[in-house]
C-alpha positions in Angstrom: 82.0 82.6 99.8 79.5 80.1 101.0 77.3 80.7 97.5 80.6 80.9 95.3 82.7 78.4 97.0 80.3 76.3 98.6 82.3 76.8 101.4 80.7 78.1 104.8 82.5 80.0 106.6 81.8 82.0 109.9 82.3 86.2 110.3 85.1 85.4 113.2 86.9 83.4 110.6 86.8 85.8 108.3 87.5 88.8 110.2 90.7 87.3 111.3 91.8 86.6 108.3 91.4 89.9 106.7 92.9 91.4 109.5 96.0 88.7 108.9 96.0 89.2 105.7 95.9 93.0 105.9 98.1 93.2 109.0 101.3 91.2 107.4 100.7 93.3 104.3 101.2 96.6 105.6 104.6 94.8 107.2 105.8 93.5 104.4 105.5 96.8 102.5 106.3 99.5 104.3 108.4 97.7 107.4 110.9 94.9 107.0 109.8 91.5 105.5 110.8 88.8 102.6 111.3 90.5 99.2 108.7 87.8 97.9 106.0 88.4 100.5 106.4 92.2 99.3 106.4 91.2 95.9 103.3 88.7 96.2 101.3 91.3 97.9 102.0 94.3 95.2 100.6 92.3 92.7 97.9 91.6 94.3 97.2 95.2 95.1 97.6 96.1 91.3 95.0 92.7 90.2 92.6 94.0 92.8 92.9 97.8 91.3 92.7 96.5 87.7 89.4 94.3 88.9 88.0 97.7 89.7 88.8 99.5 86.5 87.5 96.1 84.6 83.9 95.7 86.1 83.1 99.3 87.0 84.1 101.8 84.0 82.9 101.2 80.4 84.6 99.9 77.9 85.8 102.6 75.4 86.9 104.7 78.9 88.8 101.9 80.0 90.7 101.7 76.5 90.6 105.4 76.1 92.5 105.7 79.6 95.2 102.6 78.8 95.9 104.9 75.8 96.2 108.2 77.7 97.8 107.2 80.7 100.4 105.8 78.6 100.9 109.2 76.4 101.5 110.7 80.2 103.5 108.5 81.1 105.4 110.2 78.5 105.3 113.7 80.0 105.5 113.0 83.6 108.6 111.1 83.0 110.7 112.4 80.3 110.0 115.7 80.7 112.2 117.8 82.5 109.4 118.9 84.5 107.5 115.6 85.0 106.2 115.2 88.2 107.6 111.5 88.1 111.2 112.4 87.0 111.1 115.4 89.6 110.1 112.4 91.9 113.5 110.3 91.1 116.1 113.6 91.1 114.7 114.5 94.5 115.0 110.9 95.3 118.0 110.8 94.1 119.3 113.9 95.7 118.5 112.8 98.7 119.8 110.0 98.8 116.4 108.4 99.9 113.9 105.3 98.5 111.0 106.4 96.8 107.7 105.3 98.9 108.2 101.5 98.8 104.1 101.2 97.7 104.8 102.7 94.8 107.4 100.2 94.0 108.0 96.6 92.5 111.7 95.4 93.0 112.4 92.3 91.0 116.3 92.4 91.9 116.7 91.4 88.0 120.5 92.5 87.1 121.2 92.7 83.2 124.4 93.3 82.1 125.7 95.9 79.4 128.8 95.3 77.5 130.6 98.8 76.9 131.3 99.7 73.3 134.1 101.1 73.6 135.8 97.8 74.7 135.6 98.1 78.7 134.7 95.6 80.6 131.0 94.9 81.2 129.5 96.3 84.0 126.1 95.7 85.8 123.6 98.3 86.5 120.9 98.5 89.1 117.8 100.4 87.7 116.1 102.7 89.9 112.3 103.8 89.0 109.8 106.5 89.6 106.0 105.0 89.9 106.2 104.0 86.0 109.2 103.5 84.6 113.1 102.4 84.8 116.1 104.3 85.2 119.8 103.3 86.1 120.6 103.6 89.6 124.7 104.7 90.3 128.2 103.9 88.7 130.3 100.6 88.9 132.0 103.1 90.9 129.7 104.0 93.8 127.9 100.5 94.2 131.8 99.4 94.8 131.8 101.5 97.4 127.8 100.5 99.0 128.3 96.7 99.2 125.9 96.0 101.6 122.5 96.8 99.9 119.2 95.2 100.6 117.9 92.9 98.0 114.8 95.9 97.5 117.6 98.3 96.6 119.1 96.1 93.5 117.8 95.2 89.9 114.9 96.5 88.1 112.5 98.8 89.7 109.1 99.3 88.7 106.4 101.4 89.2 103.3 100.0 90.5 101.1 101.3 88.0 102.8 99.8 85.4 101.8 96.5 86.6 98.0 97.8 87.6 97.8 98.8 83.9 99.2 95.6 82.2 96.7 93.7 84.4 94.6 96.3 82.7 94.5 95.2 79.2 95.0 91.6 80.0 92.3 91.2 82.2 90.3 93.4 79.3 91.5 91.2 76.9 90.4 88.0 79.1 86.7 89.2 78.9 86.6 88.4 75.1 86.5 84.9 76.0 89.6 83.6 73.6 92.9 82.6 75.3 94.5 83.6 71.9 93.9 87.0 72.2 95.0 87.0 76.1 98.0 85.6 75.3 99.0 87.5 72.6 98.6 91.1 75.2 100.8 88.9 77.5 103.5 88.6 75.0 102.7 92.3 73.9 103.5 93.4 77.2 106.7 90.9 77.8 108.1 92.4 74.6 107.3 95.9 75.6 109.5 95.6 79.0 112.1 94.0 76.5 112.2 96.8 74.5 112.1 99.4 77.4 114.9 97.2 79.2 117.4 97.6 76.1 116.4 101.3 75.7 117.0 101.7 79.2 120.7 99.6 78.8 121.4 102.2 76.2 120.4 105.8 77.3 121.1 104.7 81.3 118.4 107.2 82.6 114.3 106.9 83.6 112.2 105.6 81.2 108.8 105.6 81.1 107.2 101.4 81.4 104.1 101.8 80.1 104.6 103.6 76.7 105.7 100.6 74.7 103.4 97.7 76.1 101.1 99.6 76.2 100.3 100.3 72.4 102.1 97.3 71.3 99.5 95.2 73.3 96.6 97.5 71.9 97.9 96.7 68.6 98.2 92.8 69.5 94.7 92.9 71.1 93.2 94.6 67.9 94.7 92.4 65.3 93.9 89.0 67.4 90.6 90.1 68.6 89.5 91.1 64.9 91.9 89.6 62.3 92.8 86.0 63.8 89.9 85.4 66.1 87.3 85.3 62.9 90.0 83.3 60.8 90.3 80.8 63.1 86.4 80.0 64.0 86.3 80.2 60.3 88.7 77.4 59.6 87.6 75.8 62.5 84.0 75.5 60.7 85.5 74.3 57.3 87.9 71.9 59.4 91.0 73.4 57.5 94.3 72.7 60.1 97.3 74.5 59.3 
């Protein structure tokens, strides 16, 4: 901190506020505690895991695993013996939260107008550790008013967000805000797309699959294609 910072800064200090810092996080998470507190700590959990998979593995594992961990994300969720979608039914059957580490909870409602003419309805999404699913009936959340804001809106899995911050902290290592943005669209248009899927088929659904490749796409095309052809117009002083 001192050399970084230039900042000095005692071991006593520091110990207490790792312990604070630690302390109200375990709380927040797995106790009682403000929704945003929860939510602010979770993703910093998943920037500090993705800062791990950044500086430590090389680069054509790192890619190599984005890609496969998004092909089992697949599997473990769609399949009727996933492990994740077995995690959900049991859930489910149980009438129990999945393990709240493993979960974001944005209490984000979308609405879903009925085909068929009925009247729109609102569902509440509830996810294994990477995707979305619908969570009960107009029916039975009639008959559970009182539900803590953790239990309403979109859920998502934790390593969904570990492995966005993935690819755009990857993608922030090229040095060119361009190509960082466009894997931060890639992955806001990915969660569109799985959000209206989701709407649609009203069962779990896997988060990673779509922003996943769509940002490997983005990140290819800027990185390569747009980067080059901007410095090179940059160079001639050609504006568009």
């Amino acid at each position: 901190i001192k050399v970084r910072f230039n900042l000095a800064m005692d071991y006593i200090t520091i110990a207490l506020v790792v312990w604070n810092f630690g302390v109200m996080g375990i709380i927040s998470i797995h106790w009682k505690g403000p929704l945003l507190l929860q939510q602010a700590y979770l993703l910093i959990i998943s920037a500090m895991m993705a800062l791990v998979f950044i500086k430590y593995l090389p680069e054509w594992t790192l890619w190599f695993i984005l890609g496969g961990i998004a092909v089992y994300d697949l599997f473990a969720v769609l399949c009727p013996k996933g492990p994740l979608r077995i995690l959900v039914e049991t859930a489910e059957e149980r009438n129990e939260p999945i393990f709240p580490s493993l979960i974001y909870s944005s209490t984000v409602m979308y609405t879903v107008a009925m085909a068929e003419g009925e009247p729109v309805s609102s569902y509440n999404p509830l996810n294994s550790s990477a995707g979305s699913s619908p969570n009960n009936s107009p029916q039975d959340r009639a008959a559970q008013p009182d539900l803590e804001p953790e239990e309403q809106g979109v859920k998502l899995g934790l390593g969904d967000f570990i492995f966005y911050s993935v690819l755009v902290g990857k993608a922030a290592t090229a040095d060119d805000w361009n190509t960082v943005m466009a894997c931060f669209v890639a992955i806001l248009i990915g969660l569109c797309l799985t959000l209206l899927i989701l709407a649609i088929v009203k069962k779990a659904l896997p988060a990673l699959p779509i922003s996943i490749f769509v940002g490997i796409v983005f990140y290819v095309c800027t990185r390569w294609c747009i980067k080059p052809m901007c410095d090179q117009m940059a160079l001639s002083q050609v504006y568009v």
